[in-house]
VOLO-238345 format. One record per residue (C-alpha): residue in one letter; x, y negated, z negated. Coordinates in nm, 4 decimals, decimal comma. Layout:
<r aa="A" c1="X" c2="Y" c3="Z"/>
...
END
This chain:
<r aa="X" c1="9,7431" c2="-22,8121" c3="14,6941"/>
<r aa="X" c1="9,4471" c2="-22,9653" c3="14,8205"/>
<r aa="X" c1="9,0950" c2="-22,9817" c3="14,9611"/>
<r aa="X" c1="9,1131" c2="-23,1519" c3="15,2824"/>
<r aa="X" c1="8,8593" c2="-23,3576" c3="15,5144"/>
<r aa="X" c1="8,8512" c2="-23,2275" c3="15,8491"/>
<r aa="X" c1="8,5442" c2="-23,2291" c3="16,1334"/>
<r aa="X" c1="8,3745" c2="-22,9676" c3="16,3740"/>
<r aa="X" c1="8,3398" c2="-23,1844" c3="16,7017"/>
<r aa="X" c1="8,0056" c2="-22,9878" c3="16,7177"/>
<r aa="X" c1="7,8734" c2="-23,2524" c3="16,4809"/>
<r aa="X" c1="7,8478" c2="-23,5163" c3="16,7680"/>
<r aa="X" c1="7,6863" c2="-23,2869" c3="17,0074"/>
<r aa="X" c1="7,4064" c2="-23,5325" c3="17,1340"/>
<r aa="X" c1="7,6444" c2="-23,8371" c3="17,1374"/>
<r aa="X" c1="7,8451" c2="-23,5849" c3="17,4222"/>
<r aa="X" c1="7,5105" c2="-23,4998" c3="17,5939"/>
<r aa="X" c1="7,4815" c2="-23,8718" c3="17,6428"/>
<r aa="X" c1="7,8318" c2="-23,9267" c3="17,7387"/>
<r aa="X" c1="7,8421" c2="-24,1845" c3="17,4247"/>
<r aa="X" c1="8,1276" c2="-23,9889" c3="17,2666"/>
<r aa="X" c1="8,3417" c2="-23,7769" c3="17,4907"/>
<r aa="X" c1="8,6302" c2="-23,6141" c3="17,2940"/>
<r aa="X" c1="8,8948" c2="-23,8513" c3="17,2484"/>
<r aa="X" c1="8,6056" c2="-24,0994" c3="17,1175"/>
<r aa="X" c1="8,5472" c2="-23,8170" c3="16,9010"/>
<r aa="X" c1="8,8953" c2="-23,7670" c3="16,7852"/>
<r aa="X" c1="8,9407" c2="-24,1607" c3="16,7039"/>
<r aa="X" c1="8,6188" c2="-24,1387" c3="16,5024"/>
<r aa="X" c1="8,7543" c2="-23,8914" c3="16,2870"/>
<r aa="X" c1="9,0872" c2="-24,0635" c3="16,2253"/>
<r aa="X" c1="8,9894" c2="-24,3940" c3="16,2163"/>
<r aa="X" c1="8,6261" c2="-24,4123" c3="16,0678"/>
<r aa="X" c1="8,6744" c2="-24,1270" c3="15,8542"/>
<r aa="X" c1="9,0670" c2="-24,1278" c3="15,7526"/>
<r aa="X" c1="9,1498" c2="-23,8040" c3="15,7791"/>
<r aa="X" c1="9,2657" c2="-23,5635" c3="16,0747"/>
<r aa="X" c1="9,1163" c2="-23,2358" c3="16,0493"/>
<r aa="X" c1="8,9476" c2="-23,1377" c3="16,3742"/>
<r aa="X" c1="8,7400" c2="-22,7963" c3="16,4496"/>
<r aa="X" c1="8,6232" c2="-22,7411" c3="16,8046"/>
<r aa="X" c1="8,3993" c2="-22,5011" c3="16,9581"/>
<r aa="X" c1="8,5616" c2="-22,3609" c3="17,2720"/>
<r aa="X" c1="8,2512" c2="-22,4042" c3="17,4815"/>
<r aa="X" c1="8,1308" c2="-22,7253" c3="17,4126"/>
<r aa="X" c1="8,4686" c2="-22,8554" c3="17,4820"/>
<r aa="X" c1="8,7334" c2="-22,7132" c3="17,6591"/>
<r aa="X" c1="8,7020" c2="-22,7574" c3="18,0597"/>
<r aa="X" c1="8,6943" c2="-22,5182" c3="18,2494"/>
<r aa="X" c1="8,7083" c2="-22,2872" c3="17,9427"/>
<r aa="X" c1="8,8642" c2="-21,9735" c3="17,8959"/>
<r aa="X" c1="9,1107" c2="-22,0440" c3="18,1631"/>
<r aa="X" c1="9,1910" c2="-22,4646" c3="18,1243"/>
<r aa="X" c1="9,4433" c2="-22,5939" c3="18,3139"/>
<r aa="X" c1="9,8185" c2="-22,6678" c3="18,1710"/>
<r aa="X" c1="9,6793" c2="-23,0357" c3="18,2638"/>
<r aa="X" c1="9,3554" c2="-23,0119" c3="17,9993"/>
<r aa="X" c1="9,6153" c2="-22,8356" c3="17,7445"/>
<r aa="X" c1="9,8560" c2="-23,1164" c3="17,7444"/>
<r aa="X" c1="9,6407" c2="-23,4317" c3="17,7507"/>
<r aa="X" c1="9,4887" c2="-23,2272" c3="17,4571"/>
<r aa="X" c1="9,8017" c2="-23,1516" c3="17,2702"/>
<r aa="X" c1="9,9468" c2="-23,5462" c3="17,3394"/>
<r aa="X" c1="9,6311" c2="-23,6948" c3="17,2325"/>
<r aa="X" c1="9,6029" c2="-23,4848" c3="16,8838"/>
<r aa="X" c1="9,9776" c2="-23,5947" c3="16,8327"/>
<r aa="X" c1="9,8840" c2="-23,9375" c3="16,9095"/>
<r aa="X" c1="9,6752" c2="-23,9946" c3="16,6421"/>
<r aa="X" c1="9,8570" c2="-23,7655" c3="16,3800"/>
<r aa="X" c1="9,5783" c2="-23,4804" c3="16,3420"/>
<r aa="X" c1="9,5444" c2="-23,1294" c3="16,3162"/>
<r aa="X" c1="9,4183" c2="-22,8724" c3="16,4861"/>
<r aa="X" c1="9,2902" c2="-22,6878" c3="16,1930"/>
<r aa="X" c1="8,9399" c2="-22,4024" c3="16,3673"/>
<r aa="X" c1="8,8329" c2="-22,3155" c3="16,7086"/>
<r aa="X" c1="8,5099" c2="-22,1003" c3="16,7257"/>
<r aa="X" c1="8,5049" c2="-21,8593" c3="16,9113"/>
<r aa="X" c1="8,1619" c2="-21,6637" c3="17,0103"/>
<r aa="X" c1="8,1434" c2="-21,3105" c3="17,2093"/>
<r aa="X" c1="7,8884" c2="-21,3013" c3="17,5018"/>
<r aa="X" c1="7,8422" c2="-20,9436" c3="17,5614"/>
<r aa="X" c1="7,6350" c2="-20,9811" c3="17,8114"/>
<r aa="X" c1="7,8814" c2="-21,1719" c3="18,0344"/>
<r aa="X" c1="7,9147" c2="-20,8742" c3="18,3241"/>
<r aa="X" c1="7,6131" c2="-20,8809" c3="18,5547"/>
<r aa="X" c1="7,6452" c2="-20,4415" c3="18,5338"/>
<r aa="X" c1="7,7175" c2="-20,3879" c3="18,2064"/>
<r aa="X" c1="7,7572" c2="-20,4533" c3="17,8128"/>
<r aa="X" c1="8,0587" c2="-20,5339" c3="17,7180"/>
<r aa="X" c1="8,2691" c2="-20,2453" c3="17,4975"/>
<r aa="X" c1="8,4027" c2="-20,3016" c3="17,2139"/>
<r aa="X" c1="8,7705" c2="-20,2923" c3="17,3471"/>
<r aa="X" c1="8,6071" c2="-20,5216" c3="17,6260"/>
<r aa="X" c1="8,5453" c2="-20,7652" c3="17,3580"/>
<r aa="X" c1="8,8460" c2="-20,7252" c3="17,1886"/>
<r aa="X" c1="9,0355" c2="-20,8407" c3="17,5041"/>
<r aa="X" c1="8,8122" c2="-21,1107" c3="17,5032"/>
<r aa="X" c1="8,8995" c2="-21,2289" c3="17,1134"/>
<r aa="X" c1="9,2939" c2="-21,1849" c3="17,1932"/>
<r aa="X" c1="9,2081" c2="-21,4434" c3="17,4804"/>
<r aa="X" c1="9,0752" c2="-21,6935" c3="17,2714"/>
<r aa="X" c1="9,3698" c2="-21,6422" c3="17,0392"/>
<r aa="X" c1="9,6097" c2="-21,7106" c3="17,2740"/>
<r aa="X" c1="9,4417" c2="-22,0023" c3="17,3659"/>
<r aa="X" c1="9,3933" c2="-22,1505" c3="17,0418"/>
<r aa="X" c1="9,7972" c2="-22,0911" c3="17,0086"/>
<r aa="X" c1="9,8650" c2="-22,3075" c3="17,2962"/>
<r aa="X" c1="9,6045" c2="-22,5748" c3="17,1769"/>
<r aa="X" c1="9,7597" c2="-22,5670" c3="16,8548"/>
<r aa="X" c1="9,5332" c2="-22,4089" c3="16,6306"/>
<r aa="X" c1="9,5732" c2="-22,2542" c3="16,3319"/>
<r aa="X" c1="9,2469" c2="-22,0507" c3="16,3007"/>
<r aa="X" c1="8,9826" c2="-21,8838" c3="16,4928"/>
<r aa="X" c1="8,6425" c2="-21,8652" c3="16,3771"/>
<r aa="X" c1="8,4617" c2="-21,5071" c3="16,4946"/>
<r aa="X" c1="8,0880" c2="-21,4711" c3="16,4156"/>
<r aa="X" c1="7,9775" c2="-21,2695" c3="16,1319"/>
<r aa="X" c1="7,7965" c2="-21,0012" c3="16,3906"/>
<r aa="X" c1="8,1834" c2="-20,9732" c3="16,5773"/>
<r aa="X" c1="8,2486" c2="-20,5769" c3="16,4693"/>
<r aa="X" c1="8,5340" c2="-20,5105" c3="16,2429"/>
<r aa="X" c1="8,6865" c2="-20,2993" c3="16,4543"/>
<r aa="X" c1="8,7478" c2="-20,5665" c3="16,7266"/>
<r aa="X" c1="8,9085" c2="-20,7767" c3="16,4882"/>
<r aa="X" c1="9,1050" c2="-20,5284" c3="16,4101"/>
<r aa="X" c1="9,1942" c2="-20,4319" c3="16,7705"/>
<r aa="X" c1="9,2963" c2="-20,8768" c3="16,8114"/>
<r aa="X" c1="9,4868" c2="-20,8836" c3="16,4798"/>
<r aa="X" c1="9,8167" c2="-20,7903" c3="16,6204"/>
<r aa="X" c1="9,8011" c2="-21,0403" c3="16,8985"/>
<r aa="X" c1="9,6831" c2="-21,3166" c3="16,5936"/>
<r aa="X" c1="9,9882" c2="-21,1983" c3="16,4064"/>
<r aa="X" c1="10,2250" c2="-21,2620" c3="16,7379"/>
<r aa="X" c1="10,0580" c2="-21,5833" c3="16,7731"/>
<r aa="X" c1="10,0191" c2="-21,6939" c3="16,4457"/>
<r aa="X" c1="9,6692" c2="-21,7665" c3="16,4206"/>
<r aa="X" c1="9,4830" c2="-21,6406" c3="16,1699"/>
<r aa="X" c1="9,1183" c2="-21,4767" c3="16,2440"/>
<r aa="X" c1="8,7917" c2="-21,5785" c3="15,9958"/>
<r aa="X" c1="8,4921" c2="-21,3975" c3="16,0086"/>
<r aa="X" c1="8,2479" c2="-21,6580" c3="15,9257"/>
<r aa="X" c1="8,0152" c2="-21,6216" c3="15,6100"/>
<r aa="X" c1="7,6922" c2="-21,8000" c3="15,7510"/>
<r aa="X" c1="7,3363" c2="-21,7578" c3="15,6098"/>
<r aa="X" c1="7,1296" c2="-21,5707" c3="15,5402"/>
<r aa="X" c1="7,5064" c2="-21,3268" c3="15,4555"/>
<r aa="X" c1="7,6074" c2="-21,3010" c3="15,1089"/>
<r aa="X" c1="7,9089" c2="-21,2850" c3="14,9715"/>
<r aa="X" c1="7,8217" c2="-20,9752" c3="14,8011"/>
<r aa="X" c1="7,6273" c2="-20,7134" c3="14,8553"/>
<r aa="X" c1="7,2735" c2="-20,7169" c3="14,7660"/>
<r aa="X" c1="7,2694" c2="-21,0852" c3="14,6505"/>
<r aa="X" c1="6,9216" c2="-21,2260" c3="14,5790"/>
<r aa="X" c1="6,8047" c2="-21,1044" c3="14,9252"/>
<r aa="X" c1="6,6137" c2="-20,8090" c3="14,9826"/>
<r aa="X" c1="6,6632" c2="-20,6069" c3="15,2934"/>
<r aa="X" c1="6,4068" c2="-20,7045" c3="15,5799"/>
<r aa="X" c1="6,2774" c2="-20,5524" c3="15,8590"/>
<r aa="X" c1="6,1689" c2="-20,8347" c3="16,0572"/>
<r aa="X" c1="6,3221" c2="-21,1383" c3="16,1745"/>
<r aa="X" c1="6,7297" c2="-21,2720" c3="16,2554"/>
<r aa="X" c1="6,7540" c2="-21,1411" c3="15,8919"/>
<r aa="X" c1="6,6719" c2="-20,7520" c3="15,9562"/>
<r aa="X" c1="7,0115" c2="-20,7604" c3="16,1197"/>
<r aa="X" c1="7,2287" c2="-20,8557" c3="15,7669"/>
<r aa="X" c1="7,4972" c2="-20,6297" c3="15,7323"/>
<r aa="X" c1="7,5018" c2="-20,6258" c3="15,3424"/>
<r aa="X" c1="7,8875" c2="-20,5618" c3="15,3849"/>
<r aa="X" c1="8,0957" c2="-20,7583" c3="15,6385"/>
<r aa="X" c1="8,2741" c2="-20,9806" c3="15,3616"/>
<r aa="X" c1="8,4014" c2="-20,6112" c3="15,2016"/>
<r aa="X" c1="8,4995" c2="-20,5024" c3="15,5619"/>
<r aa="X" c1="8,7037" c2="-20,8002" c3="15,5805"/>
<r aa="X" c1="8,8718" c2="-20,7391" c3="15,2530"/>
<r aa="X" c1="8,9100" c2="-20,3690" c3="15,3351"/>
<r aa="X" c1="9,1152" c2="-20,4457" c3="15,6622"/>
<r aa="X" c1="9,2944" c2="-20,7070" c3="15,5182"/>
<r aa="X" c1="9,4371" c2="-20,4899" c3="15,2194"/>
<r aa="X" c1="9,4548" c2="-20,1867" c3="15,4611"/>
<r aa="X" c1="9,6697" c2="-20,3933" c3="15,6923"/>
<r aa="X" c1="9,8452" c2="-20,6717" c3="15,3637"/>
<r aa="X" c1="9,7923" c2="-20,9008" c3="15,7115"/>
<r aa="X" c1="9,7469" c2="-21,2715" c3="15,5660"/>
<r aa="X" c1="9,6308" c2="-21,3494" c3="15,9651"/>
<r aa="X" c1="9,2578" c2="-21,2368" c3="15,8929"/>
<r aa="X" c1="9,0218" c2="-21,3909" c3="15,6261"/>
<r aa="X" c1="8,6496" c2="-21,5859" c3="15,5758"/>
<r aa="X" c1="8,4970" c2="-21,9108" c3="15,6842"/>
<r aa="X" c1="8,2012" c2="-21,9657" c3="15,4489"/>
<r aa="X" c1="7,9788" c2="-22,1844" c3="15,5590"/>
<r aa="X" c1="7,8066" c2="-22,4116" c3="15,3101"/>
<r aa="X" c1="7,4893" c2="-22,3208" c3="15,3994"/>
<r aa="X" c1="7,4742" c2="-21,9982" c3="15,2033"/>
<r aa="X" c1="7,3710" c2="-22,2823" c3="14,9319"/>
<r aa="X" c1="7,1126" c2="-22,3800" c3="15,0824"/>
<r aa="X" c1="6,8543" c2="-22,3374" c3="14,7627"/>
<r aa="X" c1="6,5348" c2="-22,5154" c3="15,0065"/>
<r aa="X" c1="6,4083" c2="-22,6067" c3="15,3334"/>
<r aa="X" c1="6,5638" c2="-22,8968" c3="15,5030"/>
<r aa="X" c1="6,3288" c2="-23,1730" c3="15,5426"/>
<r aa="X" c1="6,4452" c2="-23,2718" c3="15,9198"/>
<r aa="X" c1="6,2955" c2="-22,8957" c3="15,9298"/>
<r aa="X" c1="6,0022" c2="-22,9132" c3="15,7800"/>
<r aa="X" c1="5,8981" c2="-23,1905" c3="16,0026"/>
<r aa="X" c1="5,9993" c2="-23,0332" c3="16,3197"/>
<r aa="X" c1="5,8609" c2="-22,7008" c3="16,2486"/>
<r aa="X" c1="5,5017" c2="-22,8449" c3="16,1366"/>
<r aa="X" c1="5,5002" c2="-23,1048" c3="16,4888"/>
<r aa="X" c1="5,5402" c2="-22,7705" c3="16,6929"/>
<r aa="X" c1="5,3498" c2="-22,5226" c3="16,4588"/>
<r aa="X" c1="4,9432" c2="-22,4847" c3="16,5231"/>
<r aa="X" c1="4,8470" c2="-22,4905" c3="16,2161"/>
<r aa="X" c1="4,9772" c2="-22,6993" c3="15,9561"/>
<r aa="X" c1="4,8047" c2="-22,5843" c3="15,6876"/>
<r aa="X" c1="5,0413" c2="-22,2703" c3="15,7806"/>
<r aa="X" c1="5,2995" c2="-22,4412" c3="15,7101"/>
<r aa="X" c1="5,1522" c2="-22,6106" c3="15,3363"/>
<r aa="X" c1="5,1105" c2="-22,2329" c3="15,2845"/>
<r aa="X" c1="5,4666" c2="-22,1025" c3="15,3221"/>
<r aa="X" c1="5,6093" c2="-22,3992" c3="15,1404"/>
<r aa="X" c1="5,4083" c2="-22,3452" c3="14,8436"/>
<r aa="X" c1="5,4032" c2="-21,9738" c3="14,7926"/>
<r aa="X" c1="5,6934" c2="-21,8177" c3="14,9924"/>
<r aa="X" c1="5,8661" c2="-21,7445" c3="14,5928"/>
<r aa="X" c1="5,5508" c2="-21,5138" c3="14,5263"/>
<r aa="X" c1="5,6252" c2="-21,2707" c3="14,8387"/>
<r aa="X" c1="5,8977" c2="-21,0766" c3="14,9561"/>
<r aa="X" c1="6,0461" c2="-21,1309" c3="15,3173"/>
<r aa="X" c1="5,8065" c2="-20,8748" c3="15,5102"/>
<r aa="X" c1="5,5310" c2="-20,9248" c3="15,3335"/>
<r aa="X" c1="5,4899" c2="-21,3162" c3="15,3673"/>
<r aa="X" c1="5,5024" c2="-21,2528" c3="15,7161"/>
<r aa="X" c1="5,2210" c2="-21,0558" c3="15,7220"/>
<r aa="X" c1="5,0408" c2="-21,3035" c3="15,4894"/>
<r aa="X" c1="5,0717" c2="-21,5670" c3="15,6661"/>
<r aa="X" c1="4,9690" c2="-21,3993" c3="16,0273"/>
<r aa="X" c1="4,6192" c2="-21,2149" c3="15,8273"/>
<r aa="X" c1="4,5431" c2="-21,5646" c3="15,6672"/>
<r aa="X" c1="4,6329" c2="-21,8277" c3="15,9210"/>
<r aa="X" c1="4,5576" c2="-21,6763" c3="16,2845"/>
<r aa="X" c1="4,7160" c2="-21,8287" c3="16,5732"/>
<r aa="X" c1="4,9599" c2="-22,0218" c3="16,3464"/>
<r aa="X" c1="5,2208" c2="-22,0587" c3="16,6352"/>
<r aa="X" c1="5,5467" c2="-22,0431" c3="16,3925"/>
<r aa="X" c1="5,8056" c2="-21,8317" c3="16,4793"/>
<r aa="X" c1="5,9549" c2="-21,5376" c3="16,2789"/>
<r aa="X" c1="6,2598" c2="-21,7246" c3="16,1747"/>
<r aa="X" c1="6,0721" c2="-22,0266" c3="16,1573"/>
<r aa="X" c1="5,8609" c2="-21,8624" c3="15,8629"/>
<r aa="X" c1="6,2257" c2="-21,7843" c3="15,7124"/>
<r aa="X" c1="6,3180" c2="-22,1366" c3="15,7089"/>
<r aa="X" c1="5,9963" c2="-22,2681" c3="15,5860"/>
<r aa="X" c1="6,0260" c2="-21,9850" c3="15,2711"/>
<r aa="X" c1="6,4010" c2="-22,0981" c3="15,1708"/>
<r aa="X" c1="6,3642" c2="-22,1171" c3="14,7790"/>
<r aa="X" c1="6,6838" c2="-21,9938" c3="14,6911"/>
<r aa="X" c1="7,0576" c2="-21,9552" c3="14,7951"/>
<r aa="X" c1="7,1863" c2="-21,6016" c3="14,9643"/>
<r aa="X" c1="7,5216" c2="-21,6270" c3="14,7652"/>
<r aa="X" c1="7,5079" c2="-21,7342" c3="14,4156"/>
<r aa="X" c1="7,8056" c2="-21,9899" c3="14,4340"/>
<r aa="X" c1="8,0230" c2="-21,8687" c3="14,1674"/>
<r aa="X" c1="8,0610" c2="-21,5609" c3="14,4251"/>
<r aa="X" c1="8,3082" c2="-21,7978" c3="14,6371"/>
<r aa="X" c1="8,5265" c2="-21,7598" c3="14,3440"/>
<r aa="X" c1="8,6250" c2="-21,4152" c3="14,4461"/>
<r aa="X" c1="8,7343" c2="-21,4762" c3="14,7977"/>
<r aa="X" c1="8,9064" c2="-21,7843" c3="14,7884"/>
<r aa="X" c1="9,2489" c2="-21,6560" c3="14,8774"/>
<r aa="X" c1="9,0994" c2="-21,5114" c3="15,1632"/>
<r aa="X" c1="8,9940" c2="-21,8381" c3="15,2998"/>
<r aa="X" c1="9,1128" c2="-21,9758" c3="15,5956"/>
<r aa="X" c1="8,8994" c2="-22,3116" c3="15,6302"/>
<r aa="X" c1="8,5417" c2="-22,4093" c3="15,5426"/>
<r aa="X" c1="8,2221" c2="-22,5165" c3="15,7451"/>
<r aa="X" c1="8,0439" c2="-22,8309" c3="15,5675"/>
<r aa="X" c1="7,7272" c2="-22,7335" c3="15,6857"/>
<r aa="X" c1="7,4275" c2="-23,0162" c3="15,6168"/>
<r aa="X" c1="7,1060" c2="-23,1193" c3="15,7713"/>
<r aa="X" c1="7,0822" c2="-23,4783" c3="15,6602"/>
<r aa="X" c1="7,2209" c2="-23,7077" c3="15,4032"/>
<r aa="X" c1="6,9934" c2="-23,9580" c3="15,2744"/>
<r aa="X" c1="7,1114" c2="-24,2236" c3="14,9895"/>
<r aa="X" c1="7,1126" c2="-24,1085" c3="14,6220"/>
<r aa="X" c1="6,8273" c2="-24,2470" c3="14,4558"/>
<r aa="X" c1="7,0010" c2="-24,5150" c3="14,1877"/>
<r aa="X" c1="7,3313" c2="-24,4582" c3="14,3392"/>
<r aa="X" c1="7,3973" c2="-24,7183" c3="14,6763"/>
<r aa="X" c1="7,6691" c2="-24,5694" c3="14,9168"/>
<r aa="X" c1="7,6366" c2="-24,2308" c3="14,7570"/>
<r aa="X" c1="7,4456" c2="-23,9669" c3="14,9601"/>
<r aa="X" c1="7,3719" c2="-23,6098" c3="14,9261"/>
<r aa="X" c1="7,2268" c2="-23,3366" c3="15,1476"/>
<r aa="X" c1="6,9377" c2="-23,2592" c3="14,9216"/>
<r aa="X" c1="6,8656" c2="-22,8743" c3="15,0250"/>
<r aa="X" c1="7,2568" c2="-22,7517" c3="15,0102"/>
<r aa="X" c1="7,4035" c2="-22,7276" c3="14,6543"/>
<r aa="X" c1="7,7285" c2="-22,8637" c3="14,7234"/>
<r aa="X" c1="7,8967" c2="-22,9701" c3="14,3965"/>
<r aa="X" c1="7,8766" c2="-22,6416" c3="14,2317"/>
<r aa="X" c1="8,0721" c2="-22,4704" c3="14,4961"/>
<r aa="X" c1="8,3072" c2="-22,7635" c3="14,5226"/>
<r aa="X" c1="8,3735" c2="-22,7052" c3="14,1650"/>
<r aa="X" c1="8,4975" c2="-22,3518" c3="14,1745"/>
<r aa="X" c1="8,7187" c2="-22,4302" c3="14,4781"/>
<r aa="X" c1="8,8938" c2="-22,6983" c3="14,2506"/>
<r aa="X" c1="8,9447" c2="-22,4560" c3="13,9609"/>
<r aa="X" c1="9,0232" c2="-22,1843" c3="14,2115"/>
<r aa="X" c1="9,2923" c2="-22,3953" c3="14,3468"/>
<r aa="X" c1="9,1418" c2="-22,3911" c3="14,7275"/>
<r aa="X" c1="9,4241" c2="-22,5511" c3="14,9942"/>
<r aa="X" c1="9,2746" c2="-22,6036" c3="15,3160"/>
<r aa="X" c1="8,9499" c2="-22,7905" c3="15,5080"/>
<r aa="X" c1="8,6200" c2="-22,8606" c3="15,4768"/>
<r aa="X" c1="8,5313" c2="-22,9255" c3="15,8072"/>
<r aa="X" c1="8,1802" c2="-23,1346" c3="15,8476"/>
<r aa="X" c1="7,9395" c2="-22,9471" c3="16,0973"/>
<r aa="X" c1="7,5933" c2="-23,1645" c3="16,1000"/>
<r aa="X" c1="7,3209" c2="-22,9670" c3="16,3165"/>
<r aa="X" c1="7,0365" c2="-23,1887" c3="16,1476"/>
<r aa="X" c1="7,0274" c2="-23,3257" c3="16,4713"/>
<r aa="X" c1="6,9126" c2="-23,0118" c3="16,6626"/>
<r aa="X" c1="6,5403" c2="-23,0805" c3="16,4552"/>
<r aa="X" c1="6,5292" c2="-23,4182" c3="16,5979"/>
<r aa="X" c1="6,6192" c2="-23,3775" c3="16,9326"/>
<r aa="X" c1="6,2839" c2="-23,2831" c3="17,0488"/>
<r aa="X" c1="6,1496" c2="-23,6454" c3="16,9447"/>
<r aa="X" c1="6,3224" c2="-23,8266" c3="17,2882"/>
<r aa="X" c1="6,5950" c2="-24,0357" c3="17,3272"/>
<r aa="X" c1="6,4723" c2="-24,3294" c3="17,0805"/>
<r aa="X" c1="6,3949" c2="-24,0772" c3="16,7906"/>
<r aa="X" c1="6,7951" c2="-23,9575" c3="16,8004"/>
<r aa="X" c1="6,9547" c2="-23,9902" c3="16,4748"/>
<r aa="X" c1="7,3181" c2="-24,1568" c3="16,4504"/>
<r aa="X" c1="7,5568" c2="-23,8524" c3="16,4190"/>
<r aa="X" c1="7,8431" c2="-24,0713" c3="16,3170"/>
<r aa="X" c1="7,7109" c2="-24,2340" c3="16,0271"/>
<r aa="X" c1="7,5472" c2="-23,8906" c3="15,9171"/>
<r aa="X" c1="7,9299" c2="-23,7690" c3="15,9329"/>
<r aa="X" c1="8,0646" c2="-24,0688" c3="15,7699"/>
<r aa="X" c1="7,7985" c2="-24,0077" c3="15,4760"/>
<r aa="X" c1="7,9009" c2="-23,6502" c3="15,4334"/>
<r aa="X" c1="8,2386" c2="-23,7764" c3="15,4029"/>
<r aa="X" c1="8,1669" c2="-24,0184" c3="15,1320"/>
<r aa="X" c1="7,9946" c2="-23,6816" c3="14,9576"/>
<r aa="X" c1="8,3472" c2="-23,4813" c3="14,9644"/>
<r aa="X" c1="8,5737" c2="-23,7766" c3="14,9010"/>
<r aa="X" c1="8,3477" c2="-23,8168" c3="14,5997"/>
<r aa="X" c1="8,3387" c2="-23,4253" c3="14,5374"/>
<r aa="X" c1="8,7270" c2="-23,4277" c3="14,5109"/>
<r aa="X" c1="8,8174" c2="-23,3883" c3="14,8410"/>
<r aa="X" c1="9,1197" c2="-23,5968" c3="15,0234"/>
END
């Protein structure tokens, strides 16, 4: 047993844009600067001509991961329900749509799909026989600001991405999977349900678009002394015409984690791989070569999935880069070496 390296290709978005890095480059990176072979996709971003590639895209694909020895270890899969120009999509529409991308994921060798956390339970439910035919395993992601558990150290908002937190879609997961005893549905936390404070790449990009930055001093400095609503509120009576978004104001008040991380104790047999979420690892101060992502508690967690015996991937997924990317061209930062520093982090962390 043991806690493997892998990488989302997400993390080396811009270096596509640019046509720097197309996916093969990508796939050599992994294997050869990093040394390992783990490799997450999103479908999207990558597959031509996706959902329906040709045989032609699925074998070069196939050949060039068995090339180089790797596997195939998430796609992500999303759910655009408004895809039909007359109508939403049902819930057995979407289902369809999920049984697609597990079939797909079967003939590009996958062993997991990744569903958001808003995907309903009961279209995961409605794809679970075709993962079981398949073999391919469906993981409802845990991303932020979701706990683990219910009630966590969040309070219930109104307002904001976070007025939509279902309290329960980890237990809904654990429900169908003992309803069912199907091992081919499970969790993909994402690390950045330890994120304990703001990221600095965006603190900077939210005070060069805000209108006020004394707004933003504000929120930094007393988000801990309000509750979720009520800062809100705050800040628009004190600071008129502050220009910072709703969930911009969430990400300025970060001051503690949604899921405490001994809660990733509980679900670790229900884990089918990991996102390595981080923003942006700088150099440990006394410590050359080491690096940390100062605003995501990472060796805490790490140390539970040690003890808890955790066999499967971490798979790096940088989107520090998506707070830069409004500074041109010569203000990019180097994805790869921002991926080879996270890797440094969970080689040193225990990871293979």
């Amino acid at each position: 047993m043991a806690i493997r390296r892998g990488v989302s290709l997400y993390s080396y978005q811009q270096a596509q844009f640019f046509r720097q890095l197309d996916w093969k480059a990508q796939v050599r990176e992994v294997r050869e600067g990093l040394g390992t072979d783990g490799i997450e996709i999103i479908n999207e971003q990558l597959i031509r001509h996706y959902p329906f590639p040709s045989e032609e895209f699925l074998y070069d694909w196939r050949s060039y991961l068995a090339r180089y020895d790797m596997t195939a270890v998430t796609m992500d899969v999303y759910l655009d329900v408004h895809q039909f120009r007359d109508h939403v999509m049902t819930h057995r529409e979407a289902a369809e749509h999920l049984k697609n991308d597990i079939r797909l994921a079967a003939k590009m060798g996958f062993q997991n799909v990744r569903t958001l956390v808003l995907v309903p339970i009961d279209v995961i439910e409605m794809a679970l026989p075709t993962a079981e035919k398949y073999n391919v395993r469906i993981g409802k992601e845990i991303h932020a600001p979701w706990p683990i558990k219910p009630g966590g150290h969040r309070e219930k908002a109104t307002k904001g991405m976070a007025a939509g937190i279902n309290f329960n879609a980890v237990e809904e997961i654990l429900e169908l999977r003992e309803r069912t005893k199907s091992p081919f549905v499970g969790l993909v936390p994402d690390f950045g349900i330890f994120q304990h404070s703001p990221s600095q790449v965006s603190v900077d990009y939210i005070r060069r678009h805000a209108a006020r930055s004394d707004a933003v001093d504000f929120i930094l400095e007393n988000a801990a002394a309000y509750g979720h609503d009520e800062l809100i509120d705050v800040v628009d009576e004190k600071f008129p015409g502050h220009g910072i978004p709703i969930n911009s104001i969430d990400r300025l008040a970060l001051h503690e984690p949604c899921c405490r991380p001994e809660d990733i104790r509980d679900i670790i047999p229900y884990i089918v791989s990991i996102h390595g979420k981080f923003y942006n690892m700088t150099e440990i101060e006394g410590r050359p070569g080491c690096y940390e992502d100062r605003c995501i508690d990472y060796a805490t967690p790490m140390k539970y999935l040690l003890e808890g015996g955790f066999d499967g991937y971490i798979d790096s997924e940088f989107e520090g880069q998506r707070d830069q990317q409004d500074m041109g061209v010569e203000g990019l930062v180097d994805e790869v070496e921002q991926v080879r520093r996270h890797h440094e982090m969970l080689r040193r962390l225990g990871c293979v």
